[in-house]
Every structure is written in C-alpha cells, then in structure tokens.
MARTORDO-958173 format. One line per field, with one value per residue: residue in three letters; x, y, z of N, C-alpha, C, CB in turn; residue number from 1. Coordinates in steps of 0.02 Angstrom, whole numbers. Glycine has a CB too. Example, Ala and Ser with C-alpha at 12.3 -4.5 7.8 and 13.67 -1.06 7.14 Angstrom:
BEGIN
r: c(ALA;SER)
neast: c(660;642)
nnorth: c(-284;-112)
nup: c(390;354)
caeast: c(615;684)
canorth: c(-225;-53)
caup: c(390;357)
ceast: c(660;645)
cnorth: c(-165;2)
cup: c(390;394)
cbeast: c(565;704)
cbnorth: c(-224;-30)
cbup: c(452;286)
k: c(1;2)
END
This chain:
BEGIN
r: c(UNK;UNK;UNK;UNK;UNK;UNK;UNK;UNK;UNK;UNK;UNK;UNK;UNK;UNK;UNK;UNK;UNK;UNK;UNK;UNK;UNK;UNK;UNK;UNK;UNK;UNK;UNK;UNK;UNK;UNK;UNK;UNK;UNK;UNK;UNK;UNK;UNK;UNK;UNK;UNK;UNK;UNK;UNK;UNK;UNK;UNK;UNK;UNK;UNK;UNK;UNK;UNK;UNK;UNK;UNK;UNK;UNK;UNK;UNK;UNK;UNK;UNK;UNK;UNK;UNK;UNK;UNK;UNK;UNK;UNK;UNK;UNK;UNK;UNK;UNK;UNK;UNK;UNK;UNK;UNK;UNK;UNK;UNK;UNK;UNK;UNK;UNK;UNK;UNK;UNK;UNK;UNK;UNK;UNK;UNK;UNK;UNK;UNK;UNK;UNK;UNK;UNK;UNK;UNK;UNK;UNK;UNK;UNK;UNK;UNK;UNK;UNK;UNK;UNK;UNK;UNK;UNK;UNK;UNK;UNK;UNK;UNK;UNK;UNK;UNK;UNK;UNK;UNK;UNK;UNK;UNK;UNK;UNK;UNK;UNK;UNK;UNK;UNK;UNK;UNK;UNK;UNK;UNK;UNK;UNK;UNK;UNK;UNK;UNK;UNK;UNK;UNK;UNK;UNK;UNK;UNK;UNK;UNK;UNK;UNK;UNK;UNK;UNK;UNK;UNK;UNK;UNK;UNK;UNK;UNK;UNK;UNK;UNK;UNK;UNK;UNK;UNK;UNK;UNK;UNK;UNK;UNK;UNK;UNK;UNK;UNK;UNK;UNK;UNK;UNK;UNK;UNK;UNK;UNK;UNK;UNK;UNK;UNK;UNK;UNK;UNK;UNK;UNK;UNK;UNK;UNK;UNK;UNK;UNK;UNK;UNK;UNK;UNK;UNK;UNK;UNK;UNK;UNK;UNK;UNK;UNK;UNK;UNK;UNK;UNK;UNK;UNK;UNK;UNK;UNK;UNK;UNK;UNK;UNK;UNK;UNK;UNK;UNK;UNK;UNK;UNK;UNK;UNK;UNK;UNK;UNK;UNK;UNK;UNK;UNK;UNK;UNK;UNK;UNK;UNK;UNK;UNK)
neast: c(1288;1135;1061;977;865;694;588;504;410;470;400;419;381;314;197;111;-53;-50;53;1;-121;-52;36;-93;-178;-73;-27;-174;-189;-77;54;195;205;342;360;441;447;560;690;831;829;790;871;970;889;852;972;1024;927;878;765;626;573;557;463;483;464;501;478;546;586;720;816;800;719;762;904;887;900;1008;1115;1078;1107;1234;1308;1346;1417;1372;1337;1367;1394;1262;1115;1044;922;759;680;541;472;366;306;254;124;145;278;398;546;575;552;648;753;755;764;888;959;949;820;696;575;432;302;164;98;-101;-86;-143;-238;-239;-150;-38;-1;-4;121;220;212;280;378;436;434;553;606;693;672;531;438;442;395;262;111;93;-38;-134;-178;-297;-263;-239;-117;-104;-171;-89;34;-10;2;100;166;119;148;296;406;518;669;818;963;892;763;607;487;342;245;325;388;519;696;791;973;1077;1071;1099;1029;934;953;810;718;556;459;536;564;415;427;502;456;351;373;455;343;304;386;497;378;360;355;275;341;214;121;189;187;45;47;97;39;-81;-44;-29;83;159;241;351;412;562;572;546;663;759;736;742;877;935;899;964;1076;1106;1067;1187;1182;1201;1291;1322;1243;1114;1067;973;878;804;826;678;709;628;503;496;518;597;580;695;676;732;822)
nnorth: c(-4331;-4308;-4210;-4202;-4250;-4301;-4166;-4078;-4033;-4034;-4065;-4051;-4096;-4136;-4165;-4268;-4265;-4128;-4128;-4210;-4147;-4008;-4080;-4119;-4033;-3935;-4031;-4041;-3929;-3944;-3981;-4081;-4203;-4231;-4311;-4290;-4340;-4315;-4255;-4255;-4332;-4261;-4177;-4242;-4277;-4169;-4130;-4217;-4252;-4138;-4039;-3939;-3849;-3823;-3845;-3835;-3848;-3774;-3830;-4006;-4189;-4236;-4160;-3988;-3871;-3741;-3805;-3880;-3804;-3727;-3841;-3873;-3761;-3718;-3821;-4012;-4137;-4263;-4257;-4230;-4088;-3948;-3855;-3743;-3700;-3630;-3598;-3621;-3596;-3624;-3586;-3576;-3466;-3285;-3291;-3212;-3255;-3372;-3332;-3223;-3295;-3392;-3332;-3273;-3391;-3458;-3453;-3415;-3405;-3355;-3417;-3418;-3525;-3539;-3621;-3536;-3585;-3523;-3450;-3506;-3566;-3440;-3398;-3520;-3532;-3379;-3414;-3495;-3434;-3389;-3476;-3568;-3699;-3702;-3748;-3867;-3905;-3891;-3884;-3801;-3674;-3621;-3462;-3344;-3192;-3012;-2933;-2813;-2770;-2857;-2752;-2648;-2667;-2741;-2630;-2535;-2629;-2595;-2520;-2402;-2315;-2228;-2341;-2434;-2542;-2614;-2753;-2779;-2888;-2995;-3041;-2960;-2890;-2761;-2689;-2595;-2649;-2774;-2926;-2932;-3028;-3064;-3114;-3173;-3086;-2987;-2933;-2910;-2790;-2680;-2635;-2582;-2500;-2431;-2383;-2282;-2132;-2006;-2007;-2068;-2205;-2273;-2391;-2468;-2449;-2549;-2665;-2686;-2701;-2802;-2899;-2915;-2996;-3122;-3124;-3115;-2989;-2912;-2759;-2799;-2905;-2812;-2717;-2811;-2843;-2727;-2682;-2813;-2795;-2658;-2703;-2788;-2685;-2630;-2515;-2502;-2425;-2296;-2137;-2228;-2200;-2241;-2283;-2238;-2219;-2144;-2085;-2150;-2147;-2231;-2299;-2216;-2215;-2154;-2063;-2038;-1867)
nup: c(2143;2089;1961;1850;1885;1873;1852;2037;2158;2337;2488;2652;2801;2941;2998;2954;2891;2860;2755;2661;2634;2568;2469;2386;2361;2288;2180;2116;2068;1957;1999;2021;2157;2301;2449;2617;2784;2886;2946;2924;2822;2724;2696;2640;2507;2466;2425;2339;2258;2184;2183;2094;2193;2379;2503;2682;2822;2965;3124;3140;3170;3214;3149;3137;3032;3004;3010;2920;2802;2824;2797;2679;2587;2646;2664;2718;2826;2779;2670;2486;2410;2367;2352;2269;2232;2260;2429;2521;2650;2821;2938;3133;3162;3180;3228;3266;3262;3199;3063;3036;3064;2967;2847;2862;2861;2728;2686;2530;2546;2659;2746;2864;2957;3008;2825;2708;2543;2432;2434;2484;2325;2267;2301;2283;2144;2112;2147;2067;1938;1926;1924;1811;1769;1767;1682;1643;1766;1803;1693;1549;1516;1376;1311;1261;1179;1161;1065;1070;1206;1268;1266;1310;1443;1472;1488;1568;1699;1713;1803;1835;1827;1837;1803;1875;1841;1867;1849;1878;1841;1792;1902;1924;1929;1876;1888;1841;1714;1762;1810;1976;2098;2194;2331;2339;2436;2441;2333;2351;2456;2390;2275;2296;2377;2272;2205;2251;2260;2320;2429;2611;2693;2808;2950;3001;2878;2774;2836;2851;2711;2674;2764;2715;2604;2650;2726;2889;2960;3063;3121;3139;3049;2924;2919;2906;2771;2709;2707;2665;2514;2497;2510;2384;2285;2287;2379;2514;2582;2706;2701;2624;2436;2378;2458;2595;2747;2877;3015;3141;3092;2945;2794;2635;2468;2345;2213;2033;1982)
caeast: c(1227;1088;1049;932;771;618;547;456;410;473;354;433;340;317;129;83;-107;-41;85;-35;-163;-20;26;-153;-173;-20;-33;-230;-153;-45;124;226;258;349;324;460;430;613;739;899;817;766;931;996;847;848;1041;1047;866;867;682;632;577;557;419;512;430;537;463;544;605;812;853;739;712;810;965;893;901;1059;1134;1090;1134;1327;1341;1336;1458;1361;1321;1398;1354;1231;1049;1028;845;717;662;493;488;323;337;213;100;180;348;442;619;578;552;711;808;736;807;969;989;958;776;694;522;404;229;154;44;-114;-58;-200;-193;-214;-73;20;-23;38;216;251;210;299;470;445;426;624;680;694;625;458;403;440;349;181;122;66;-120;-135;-232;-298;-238;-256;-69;-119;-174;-44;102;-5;-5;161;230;97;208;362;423;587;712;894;988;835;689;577;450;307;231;354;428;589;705;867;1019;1133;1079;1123;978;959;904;770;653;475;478;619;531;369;456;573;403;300;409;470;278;282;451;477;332;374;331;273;321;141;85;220;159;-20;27;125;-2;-132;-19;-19;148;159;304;368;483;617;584;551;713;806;742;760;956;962;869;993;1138;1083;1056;1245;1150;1210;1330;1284;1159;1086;1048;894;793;823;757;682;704;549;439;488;556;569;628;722;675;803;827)
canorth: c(-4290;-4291;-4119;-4225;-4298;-4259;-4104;-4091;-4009;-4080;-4039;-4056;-4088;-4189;-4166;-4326;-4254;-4080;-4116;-4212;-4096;-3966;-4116;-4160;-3962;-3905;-4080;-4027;-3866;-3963;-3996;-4156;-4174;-4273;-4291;-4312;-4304;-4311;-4174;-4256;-4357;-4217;-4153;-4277;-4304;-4101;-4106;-4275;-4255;-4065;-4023;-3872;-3804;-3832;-3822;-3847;-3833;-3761;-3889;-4063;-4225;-4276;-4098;-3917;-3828;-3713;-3843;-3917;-3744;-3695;-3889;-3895;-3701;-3698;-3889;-4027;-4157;-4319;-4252;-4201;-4028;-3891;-3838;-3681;-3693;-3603;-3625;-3583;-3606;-3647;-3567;-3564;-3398;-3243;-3321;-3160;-3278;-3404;-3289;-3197;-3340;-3430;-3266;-3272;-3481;-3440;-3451;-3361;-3348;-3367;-3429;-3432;-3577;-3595;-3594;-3539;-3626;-3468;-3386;-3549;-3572;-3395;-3401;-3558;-3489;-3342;-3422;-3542;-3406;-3384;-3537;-3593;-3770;-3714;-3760;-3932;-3930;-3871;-3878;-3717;-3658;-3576;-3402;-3324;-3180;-2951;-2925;-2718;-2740;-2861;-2723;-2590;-2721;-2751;-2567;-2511;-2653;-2590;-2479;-2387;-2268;-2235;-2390;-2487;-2570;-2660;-2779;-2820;-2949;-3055;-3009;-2958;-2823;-2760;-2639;-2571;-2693;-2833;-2935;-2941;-3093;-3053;-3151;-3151;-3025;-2923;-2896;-2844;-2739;-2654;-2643;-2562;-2441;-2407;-2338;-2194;-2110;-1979;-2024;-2098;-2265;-2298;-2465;-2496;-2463;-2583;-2717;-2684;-2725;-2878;-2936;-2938;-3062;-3165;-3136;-3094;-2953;-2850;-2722;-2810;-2922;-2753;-2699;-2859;-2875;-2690;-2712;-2855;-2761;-2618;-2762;-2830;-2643;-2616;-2459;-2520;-2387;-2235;-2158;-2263;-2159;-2260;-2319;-2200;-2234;-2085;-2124;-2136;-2146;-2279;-2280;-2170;-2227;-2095;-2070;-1994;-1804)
caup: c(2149;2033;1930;1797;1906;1847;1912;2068;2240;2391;2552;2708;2863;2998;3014;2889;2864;2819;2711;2610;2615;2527;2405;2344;2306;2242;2137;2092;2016;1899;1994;2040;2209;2330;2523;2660;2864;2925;2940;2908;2759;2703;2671;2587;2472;2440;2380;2275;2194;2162;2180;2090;2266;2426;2552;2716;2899;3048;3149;3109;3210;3212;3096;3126;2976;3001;3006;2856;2759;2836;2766;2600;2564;2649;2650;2773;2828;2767;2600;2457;2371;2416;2330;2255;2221;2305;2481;2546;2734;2840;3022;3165;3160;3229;3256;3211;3275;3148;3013;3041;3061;2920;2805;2864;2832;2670;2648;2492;2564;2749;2760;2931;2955;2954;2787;2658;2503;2390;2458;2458;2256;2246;2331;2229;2068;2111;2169;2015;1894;1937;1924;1746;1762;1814;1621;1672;1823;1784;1619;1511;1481;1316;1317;1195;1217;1124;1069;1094;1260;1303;1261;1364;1510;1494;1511;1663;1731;1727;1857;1770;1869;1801;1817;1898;1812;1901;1801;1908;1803;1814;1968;1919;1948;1846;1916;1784;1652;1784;1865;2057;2138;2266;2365;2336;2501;2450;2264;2353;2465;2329;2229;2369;2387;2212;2182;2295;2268;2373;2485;2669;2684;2878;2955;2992;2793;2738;2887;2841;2656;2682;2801;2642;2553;2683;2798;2975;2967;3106;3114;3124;2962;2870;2923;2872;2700;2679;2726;2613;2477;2489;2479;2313;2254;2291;2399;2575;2596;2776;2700;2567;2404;2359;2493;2653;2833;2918;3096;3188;3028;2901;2718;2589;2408;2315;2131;1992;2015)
ceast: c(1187;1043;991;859;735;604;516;477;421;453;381;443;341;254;106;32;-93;-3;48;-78;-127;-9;2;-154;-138;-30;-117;-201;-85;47;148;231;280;352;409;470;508;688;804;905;813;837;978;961;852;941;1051;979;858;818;680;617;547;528;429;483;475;526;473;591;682;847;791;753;748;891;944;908;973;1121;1120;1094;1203;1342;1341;1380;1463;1352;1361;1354;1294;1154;1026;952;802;676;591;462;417;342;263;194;129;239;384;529;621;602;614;750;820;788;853;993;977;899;756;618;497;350;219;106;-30;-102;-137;-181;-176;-170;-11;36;26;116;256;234;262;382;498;461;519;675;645;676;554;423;399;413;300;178;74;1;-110;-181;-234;-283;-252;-187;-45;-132;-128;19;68;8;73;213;186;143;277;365;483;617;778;942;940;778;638;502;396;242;265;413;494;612;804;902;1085;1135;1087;1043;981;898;867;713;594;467;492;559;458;396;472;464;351;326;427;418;263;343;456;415;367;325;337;283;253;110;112;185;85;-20;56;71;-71;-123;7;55;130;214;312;416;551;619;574;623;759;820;771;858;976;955;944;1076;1157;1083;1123;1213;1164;1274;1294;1287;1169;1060;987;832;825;785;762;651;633;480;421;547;537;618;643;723;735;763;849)
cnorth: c(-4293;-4247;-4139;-4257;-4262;-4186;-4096;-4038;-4035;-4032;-4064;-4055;-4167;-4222;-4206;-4283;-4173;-4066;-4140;-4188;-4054;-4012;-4132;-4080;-3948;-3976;-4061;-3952;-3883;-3977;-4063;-4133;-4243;-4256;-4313;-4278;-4292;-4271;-4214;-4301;-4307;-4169;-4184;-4295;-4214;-4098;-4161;-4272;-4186;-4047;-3966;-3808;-3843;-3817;-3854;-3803;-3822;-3812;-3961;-4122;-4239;-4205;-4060;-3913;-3795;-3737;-3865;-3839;-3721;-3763;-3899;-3829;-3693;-3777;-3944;-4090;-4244;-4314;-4225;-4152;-4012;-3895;-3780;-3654;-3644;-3631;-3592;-3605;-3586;-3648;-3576;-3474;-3337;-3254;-3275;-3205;-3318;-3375;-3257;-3243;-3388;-3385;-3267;-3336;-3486;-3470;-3420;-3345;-3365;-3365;-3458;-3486;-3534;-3601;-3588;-3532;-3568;-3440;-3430;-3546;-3513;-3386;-3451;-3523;-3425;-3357;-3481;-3504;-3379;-3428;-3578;-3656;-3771;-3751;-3829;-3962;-3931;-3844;-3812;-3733;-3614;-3526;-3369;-3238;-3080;-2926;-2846;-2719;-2787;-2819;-2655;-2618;-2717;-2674;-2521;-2548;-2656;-2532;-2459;-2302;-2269;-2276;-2431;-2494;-2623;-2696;-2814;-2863;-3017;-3058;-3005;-2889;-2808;-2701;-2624;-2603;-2766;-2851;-2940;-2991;-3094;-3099;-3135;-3088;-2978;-2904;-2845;-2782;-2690;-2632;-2570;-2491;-2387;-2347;-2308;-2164;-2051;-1968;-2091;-2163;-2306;-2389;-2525;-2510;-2521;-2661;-2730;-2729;-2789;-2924;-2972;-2995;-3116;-3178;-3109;-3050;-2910;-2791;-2744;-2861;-2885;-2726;-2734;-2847;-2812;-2677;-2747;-2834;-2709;-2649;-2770;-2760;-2606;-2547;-2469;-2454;-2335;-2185;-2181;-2191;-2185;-2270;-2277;-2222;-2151;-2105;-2094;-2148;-2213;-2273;-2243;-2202;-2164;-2101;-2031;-1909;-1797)
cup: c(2085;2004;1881;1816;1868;1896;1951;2114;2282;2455;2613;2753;2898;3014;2942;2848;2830;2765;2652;2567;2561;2456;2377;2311;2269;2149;2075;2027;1957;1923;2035;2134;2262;2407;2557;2743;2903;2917;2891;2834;2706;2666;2612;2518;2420;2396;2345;2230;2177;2164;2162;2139;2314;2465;2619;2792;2948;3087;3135;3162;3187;3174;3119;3053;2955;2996;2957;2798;2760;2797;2707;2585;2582;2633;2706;2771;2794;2704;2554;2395;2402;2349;2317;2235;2272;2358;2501;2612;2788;2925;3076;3184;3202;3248;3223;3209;3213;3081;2992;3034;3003;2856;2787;2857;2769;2637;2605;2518;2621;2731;2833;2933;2998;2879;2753;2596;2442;2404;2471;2375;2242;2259;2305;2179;2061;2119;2109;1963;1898;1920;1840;1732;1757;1766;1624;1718;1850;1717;1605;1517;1437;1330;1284;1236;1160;1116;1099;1168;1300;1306;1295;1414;1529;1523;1552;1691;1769;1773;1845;1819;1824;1840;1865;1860;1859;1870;1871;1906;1804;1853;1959;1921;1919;1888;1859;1750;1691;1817;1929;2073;2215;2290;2328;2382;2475;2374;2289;2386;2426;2288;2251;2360;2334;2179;2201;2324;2304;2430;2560;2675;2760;2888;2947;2927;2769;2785;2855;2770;2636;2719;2743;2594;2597;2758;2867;2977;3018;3096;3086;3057;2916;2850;2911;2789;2671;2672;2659;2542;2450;2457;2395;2250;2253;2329;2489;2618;2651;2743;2620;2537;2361;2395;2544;2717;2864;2987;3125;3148;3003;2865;2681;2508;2356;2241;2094;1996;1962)
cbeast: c(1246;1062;1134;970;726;536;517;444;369;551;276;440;256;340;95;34;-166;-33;143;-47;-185;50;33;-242;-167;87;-37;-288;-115;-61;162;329;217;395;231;503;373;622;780;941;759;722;964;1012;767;829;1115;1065;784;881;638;603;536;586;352;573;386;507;418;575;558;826;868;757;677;797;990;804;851;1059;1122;1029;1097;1373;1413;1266;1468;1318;1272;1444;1334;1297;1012;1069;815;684;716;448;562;312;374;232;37;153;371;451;637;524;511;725;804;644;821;1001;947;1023;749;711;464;417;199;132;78;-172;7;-248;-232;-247;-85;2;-111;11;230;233;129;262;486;390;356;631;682;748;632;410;434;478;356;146;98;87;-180;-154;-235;-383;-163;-309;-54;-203;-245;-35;145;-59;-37;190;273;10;215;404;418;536;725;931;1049;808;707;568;499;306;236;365;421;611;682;869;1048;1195;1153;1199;952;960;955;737;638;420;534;756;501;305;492;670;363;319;463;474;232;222;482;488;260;367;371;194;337;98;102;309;156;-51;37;199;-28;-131;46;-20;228;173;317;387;499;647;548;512;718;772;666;715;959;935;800;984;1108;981;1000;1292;1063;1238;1356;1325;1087;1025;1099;891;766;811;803;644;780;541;463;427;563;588;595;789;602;822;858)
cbnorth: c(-4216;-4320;-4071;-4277;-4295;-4323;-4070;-4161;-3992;-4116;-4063;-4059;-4058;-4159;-4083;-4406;-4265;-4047;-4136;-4234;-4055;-3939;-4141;-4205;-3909;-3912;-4156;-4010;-3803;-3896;-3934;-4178;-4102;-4301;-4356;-4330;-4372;-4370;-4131;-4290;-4393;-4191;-4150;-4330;-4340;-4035;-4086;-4371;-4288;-4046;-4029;-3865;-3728;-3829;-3831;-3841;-3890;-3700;-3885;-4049;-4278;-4377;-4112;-3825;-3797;-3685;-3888;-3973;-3685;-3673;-3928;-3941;-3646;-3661;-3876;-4029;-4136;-4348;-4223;-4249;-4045;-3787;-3857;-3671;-3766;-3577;-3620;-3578;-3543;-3707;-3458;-3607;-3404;-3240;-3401;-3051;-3323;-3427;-3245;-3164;-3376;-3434;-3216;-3245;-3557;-3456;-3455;-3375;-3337;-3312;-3480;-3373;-3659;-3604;-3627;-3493;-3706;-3425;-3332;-3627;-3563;-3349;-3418;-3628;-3453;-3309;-3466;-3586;-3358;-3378;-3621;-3586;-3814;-3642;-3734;-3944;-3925;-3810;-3952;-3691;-3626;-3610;-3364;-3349;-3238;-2898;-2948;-2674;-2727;-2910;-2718;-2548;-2816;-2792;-2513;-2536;-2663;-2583;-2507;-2363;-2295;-2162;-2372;-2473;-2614;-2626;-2836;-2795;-2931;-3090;-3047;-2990;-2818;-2742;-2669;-2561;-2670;-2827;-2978;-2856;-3155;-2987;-3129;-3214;-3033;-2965;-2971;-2859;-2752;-2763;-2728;-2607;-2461;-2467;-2347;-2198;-2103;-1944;-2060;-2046;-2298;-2273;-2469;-2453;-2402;-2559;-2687;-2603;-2680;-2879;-2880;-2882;-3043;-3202;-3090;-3162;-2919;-2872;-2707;-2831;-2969;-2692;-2680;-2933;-2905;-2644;-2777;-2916;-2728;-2582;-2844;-2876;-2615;-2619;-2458;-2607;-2362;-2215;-2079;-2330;-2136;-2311;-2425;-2128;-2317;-2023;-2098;-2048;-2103;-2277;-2323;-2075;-2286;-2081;-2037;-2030;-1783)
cbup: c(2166;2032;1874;1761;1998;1864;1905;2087;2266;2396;2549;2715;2842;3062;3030;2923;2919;2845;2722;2615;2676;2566;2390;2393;2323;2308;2196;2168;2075;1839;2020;1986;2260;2301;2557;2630;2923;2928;3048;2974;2759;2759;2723;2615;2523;2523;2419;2307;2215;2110;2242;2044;2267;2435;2529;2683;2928;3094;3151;3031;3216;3139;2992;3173;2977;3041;3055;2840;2783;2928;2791;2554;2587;2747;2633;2792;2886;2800;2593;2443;2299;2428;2365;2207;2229;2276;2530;2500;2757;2800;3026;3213;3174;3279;3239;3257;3350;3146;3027;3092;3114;2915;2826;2929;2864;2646;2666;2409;2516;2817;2705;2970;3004;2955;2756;2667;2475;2378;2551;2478;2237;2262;2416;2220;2057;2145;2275;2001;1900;1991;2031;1723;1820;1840;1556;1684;1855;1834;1573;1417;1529;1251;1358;1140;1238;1161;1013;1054;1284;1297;1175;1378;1490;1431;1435;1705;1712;1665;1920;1644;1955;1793;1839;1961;1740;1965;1737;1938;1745;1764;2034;1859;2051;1753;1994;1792;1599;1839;1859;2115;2147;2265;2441;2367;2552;2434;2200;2392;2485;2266;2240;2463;2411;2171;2173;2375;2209;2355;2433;2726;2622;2906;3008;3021;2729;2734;2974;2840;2613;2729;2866;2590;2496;2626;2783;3035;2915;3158;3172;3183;2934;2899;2962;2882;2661;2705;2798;2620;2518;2551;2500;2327;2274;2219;2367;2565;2535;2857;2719;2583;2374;2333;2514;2639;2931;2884;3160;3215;2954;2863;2674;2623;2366;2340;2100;1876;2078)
k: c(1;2;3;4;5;6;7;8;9;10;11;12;13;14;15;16;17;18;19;20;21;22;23;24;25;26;27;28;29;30;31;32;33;34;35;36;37;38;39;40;41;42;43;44;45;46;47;48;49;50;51;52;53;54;55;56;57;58;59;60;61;62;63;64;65;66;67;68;69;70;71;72;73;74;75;76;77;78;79;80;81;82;83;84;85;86;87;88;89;90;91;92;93;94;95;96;97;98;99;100;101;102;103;104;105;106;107;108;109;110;111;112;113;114;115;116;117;118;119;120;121;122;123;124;125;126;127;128;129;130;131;132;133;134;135;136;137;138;139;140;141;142;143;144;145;146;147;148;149;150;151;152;153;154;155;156;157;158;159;160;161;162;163;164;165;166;167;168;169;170;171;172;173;174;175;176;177;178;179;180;181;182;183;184;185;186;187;188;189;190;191;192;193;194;195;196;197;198;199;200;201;202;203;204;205;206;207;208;209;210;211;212;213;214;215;216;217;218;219;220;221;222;223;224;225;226;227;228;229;230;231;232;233;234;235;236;237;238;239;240;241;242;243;244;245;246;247;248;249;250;251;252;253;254;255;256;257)
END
C-alpha cells in the first residue's frame, strides 16, 4: 500500500462531464485532483494511493458507492488495507436512503446533487481542515492579518461548557481534554445546538438550517447524526445528559447547572 503519493482528491463518478466539471473547479481553487469512473477501480486506487479525500458518487457501474465506501473502510477481499481518510459522498437529490446509508458505510459527509460548487468548495475545505495533509494539498494564502482582533475572533468562536469546548472556526470539538471526531454534519449539528442551551430545537429549525448549507436532511438523518453525536460524546446512555429529545418537539442541549 502506498501512504507517501503526492496529495490529491480523487472524484468518483461515472458521469465523465461532471466529474470534470468538479475537477477543473476544485483544481481552479488550488487543489490536485484525480478522476476515476469505475466502482471497483475505485477501490483499489482509494486504498493503495491514499487520496487526501474522496468525492465518491452512489451511482457507479461494476461497485455502488456505497460498496465502494463500505470496501475501503472495513476492507475488501481483493485489496489489501482500508482508508481512513475522509469521504464525501454525492447522492441523487432528496434521497433520504442514500444519505442514511451512506452514514452508516462510513461516510463523513452527503452532498445531494445538483451539486453547487460553493457548497462543494466548502465541504472540502471543511473535511480537509481535519485531515493534516491539507497543507500539502492546497497551498497557503498569506493575510495580513490585526493580532487584537484576531484573539477577539478567536474566543466569539469558541463555544465552552464543562468538559466540552467547541471551536467553531476550525470546526473542532473537545470532551474531557480528548478530541471527538465528527463529521462536517455532526459538528454543525453539535454546534447548532450548543448555541441555544436550554432552548428546544424543533426538527423543522434544524432541517431549515441544514437545508441553508446545502443538505437535504429529514428526520431521520437528524436523528442518526444526533445518535452518533451522543456516541462520540460518551452521552448515549436512556436519557442522554447533554442533548435530550423532547418527544414530539425536537432537541434540547443541556448547558452546565
């Protein structure tokens, strides 16, 4: 397996003219990228070249998507070793099955097609800003920059509970000193929520505000991530003492007392 390639994006679709379209942009914005249309290539190309992420279409000929996500995260019988990188997964609009299923194969994020490219731009950047190569895979812009109003910037930012911090600058989120590794999703979620602590947090508001950044979420992907959310927050226990569901309503996140 090879852990040392160069750095890149690998886009993988079926639809020739759209994948290019994604690789002339993403490329215009400063990052490498490489193209492949076929599922089961695709697997093998994702666990011996390591790509720093992955833009992977549900829709694909000889392998789905979902078999390619689910094969290079547990493992697959032609290849050797798995892909811990970040996945960002390219569904047909409204497809709440996709979405869900995509989740649980161990995608980290869901864009519904058509895709729009600002809200592509942003979901890479955002699942890059995680993965410690990214410096390698789009190069810096220098900015000049007010050291005073970058250290007010930085601590509106933070979002700070006892034993949770949540930095939403650079989307990150600690639990007893430990970090927790959340989706793009799961951070806004967790985020969303974090900023109106005892306030009820209707399905619809949370739908409405995911819908703004581009997802398609229903119920039931609210109710996944929040699950998984609670997982990661060691908070999964009947009843959760951070994030609560009040039946019939929504969520409510529980501040320190």
């Amino acid at each position: 397996m090879n852990t040392t390639a160069d750095n890149f994006i690998l886009i993988v679709d079926d639809d020739t003219e759209l994948a290019q379209l994604v690789s002339d942009f993403l490329q215009t914005n400063g990052y490498t990228t490489r193209i492949e249309h076929n599922g089961l290539n695709a697997v093998k190309r994702i666990v011996n070249e390591q790509p720093a992420l992955v833009v992977l279409d549900v829709m694909l000929p000889d392998m789905d998507g979902l078999s390619v996500c689910r094969s290079v995260r547990y493992g697959h019988p032609s290849v050797e070793g798995v892909y811990d990188g970040p996945i960002l997964m390219l569904t047909a609009l409204d497809n709440d099955i996709d979405e869900v299923a995509g989740l649980e194969t161990g995608a980290d994020d869901y864009l519904a097609k058509p895709v729009r490219s600002r809200v592509l731009l942003a979901r890479v950047r955002a699942l890059l800003r995680r993965n410690p190569n990214e410096q390698s895979v789009a190069p810096l812009t220098a900015e000049r920059t007010d050291p005073q109003l970058n250290d007010a910037q930085d601590q509106s930012s933070l979002i700070k509970f006892k034993n949770l911090v949540i930095d939403t600058k650079y989307q990150t989120a600690e639990h007893k000193g430990q970090a927790v590794d959340l989706t793009t999703a799961e951070f806004e979620l967790l985020a969303l929520l974090a900023r109106r602590p005892g306030e009820i947090c209707t399905r619809d508001f949370i739908s409405e505000h995911f819908s703004r950044l581009g997802y398609e979420s229903s119920n039931r992907t609210i109710d996944l991530r929040v699950s998984r959310i609670r997982k990661k927050l060691g908070d999964d226990n009947s009843p959760s003492t951070r994030i609560r569901t009040i039946h019939g309503k929504g969520y409510l996140f529980v501040g320190d007392r």
